[in-house]
C-alpha positions as a Markdown table, in Angstrom:
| # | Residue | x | y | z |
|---|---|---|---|---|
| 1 | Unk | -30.3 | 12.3 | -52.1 |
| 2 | Unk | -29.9 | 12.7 | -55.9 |
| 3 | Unk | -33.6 | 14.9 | -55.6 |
| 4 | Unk | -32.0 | 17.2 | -53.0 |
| 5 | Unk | -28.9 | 17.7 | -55.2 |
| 6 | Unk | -30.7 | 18.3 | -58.1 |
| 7 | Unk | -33.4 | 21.2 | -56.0 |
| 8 | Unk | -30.0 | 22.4 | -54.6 |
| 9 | Unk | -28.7 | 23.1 | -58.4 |
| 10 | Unk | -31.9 | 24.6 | -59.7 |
| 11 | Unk | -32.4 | 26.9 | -56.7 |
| 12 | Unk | -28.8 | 28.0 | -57.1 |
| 13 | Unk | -29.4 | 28.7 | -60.9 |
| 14 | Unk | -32.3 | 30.4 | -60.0 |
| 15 | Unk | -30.5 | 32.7 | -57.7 |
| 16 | Unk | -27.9 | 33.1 | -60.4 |
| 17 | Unk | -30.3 | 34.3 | -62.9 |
| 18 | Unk | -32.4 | 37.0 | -60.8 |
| 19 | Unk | -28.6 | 38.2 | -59.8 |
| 20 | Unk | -28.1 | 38.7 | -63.3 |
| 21 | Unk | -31.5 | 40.4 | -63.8 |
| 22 | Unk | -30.9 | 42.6 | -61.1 |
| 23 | Unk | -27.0 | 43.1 | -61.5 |
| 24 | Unk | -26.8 | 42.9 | -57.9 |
| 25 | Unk | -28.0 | 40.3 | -55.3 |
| 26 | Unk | -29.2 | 42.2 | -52.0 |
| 27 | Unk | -28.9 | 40.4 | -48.4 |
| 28 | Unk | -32.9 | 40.5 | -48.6 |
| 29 | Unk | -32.3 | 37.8 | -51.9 |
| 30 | Unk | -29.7 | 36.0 | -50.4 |
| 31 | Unk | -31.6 | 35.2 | -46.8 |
| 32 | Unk | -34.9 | 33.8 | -49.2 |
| 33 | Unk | -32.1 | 31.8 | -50.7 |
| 34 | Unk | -30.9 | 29.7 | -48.0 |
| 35 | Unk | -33.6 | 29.5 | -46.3 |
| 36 | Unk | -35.5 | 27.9 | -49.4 |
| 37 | Unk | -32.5 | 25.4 | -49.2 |
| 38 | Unk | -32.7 | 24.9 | -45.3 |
| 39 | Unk | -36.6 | 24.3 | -45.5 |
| 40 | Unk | -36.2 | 22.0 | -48.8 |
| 41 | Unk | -33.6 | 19.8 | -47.3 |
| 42 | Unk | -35.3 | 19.5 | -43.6 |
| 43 | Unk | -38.6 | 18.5 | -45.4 |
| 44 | Unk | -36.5 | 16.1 | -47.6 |
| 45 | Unk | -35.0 | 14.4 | -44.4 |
| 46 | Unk | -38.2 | 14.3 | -42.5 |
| 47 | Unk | -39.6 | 12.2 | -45.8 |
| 48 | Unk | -37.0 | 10.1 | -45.7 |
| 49 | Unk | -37.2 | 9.4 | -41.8 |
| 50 | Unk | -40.6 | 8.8 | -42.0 |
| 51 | Unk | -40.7 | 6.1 | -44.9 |
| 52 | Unk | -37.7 | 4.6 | -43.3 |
| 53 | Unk | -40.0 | 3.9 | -40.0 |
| 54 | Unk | -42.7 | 2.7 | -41.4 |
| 55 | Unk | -41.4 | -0.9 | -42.2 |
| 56 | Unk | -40.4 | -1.2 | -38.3 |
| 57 | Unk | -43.8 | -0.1 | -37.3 |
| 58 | Unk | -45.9 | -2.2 | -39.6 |
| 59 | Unk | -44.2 | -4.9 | -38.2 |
| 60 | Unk | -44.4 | -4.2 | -34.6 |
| 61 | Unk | -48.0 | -3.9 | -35.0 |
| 62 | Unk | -47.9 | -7.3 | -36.8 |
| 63 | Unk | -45.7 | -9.2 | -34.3 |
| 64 | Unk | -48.1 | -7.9 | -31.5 |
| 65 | Unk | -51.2 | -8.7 | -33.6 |
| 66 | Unk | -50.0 | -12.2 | -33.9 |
| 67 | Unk | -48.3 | -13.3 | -30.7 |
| 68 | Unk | -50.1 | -11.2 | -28.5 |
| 69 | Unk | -47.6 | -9.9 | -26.4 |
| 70 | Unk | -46.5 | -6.5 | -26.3 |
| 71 | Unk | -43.3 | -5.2 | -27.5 |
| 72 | Unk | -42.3 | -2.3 | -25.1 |
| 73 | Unk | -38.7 | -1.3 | -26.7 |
| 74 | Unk | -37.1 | -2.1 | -30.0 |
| 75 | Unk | -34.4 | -1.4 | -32.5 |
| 76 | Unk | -34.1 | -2.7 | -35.9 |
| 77 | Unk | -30.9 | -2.6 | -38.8 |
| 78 | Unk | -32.0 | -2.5 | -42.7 |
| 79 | Unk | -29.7 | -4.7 | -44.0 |
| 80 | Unk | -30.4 | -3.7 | -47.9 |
| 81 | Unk | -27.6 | -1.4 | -47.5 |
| 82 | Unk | -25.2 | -4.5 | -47.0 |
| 83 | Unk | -26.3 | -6.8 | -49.2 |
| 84 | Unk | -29.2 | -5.8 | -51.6 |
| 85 | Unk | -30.2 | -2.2 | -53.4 |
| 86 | Unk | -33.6 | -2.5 | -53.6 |
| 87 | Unk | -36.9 | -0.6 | -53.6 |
| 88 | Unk | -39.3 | -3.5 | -53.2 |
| 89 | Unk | -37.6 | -6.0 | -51.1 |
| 90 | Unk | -36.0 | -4.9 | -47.6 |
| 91 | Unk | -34.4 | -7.4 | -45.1 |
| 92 | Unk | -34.3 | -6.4 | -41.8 |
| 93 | Unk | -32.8 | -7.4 | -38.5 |
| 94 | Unk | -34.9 | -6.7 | -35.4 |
| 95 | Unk | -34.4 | -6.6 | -31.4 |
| 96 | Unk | -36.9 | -6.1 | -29.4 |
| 97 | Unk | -38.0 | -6.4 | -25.8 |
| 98 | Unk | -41.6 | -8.2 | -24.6 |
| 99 | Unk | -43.3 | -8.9 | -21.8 |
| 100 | Unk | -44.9 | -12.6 | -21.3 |
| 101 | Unk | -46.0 | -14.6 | -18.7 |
| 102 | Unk | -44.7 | -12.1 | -16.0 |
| 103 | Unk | -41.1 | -12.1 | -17.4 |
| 104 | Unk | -39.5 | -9.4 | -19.6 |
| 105 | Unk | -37.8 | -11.3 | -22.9 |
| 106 | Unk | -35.6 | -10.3 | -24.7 |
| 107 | Unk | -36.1 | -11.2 | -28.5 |
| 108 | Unk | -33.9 | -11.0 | -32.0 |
| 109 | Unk | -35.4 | -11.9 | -35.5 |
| 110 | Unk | -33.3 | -11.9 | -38.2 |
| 111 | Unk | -33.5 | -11.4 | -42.1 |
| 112 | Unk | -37.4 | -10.6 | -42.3 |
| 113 | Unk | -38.1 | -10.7 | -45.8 |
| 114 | Unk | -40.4 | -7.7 | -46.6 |
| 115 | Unk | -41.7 | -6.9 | -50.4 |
| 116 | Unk | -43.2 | -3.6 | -51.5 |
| 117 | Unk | -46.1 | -3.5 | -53.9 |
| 118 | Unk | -47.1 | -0.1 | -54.9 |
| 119 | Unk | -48.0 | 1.0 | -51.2 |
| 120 | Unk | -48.3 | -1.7 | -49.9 |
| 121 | Unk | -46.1 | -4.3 | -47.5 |
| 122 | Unk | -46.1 | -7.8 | -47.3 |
| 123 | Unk | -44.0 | -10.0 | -45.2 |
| 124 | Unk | -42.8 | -12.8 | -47.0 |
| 125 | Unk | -41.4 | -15.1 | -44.0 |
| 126 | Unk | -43.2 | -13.7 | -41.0 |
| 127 | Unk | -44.8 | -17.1 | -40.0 |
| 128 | Unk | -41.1 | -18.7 | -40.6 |
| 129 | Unk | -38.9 | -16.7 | -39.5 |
| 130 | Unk | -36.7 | -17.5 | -36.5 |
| 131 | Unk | -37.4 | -15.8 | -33.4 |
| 132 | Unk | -34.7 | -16.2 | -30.3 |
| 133 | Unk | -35.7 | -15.1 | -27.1 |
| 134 | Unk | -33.8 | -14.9 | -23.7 |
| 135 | Unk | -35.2 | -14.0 | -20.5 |
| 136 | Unk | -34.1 | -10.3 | -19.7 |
């Protein structure tokens, strides 16, 4: 968020110095303008979507990997926002629905530990972590 306010205050005192090159600022100007902002904030939020989903993902693909069951819907709370501001350690809460031995289960783990390093994700207590299912 702090990037997008500081591209929002250099494009506006970009804008502020070509109007006082040009003693005027034309609608043509002021339409490049915003929609340098509009494009600069949706790329922003798709970035920040995208990295956001990725820890889910990774460990969907892990969970099936492991337990060999397929996880057909899930939802998942990051939990760094309530308790730790971190970049390299996230804690997450997931629920998640699978299908085993012809019944659908529904599952909650929480507080999975997962560390950053460089690009990389490793999951500190995936082989401990507590894992209650209930049949759907």
């Amino acid at each position: 968020m702090q990037i997008t306010l500081v591209a929002i205050l250099f494009i506006a005192l970009l804008g502020f110095i070509i109007y006082k090159i040009n003693n005027r600022f034309a609608l043509k100007e002021l339409i490049i303008l915003i929609s340098i902002i509009v494009v600069s904030v949706l790329a922003l939020v798709m970035l920040l979507r995208n990295e956001e989903e990725k820890v889910p993902q990774l460990f969907k693909t892990k969970y099936e990997q492991n337990r060999k069951v397929t996880i057909s819907k899930m939802s998942y709370e990051r939990l760094n926002n309530k308790y730790i501001t971190s970049k390299t350690e996230f804690v997450y809460n997931f629920d998640f629905i699978i299908s085993k031995d012809n019944k659908e289960l529904v599952c909650e783990v929480k507080n999975v530990i997962i560390k950053k390093i460089e690009d990389e994700y490793i999951f500190e207590n995936f082989n401990t972590m507590d894992e209650n299912c209930q049949e759907k």
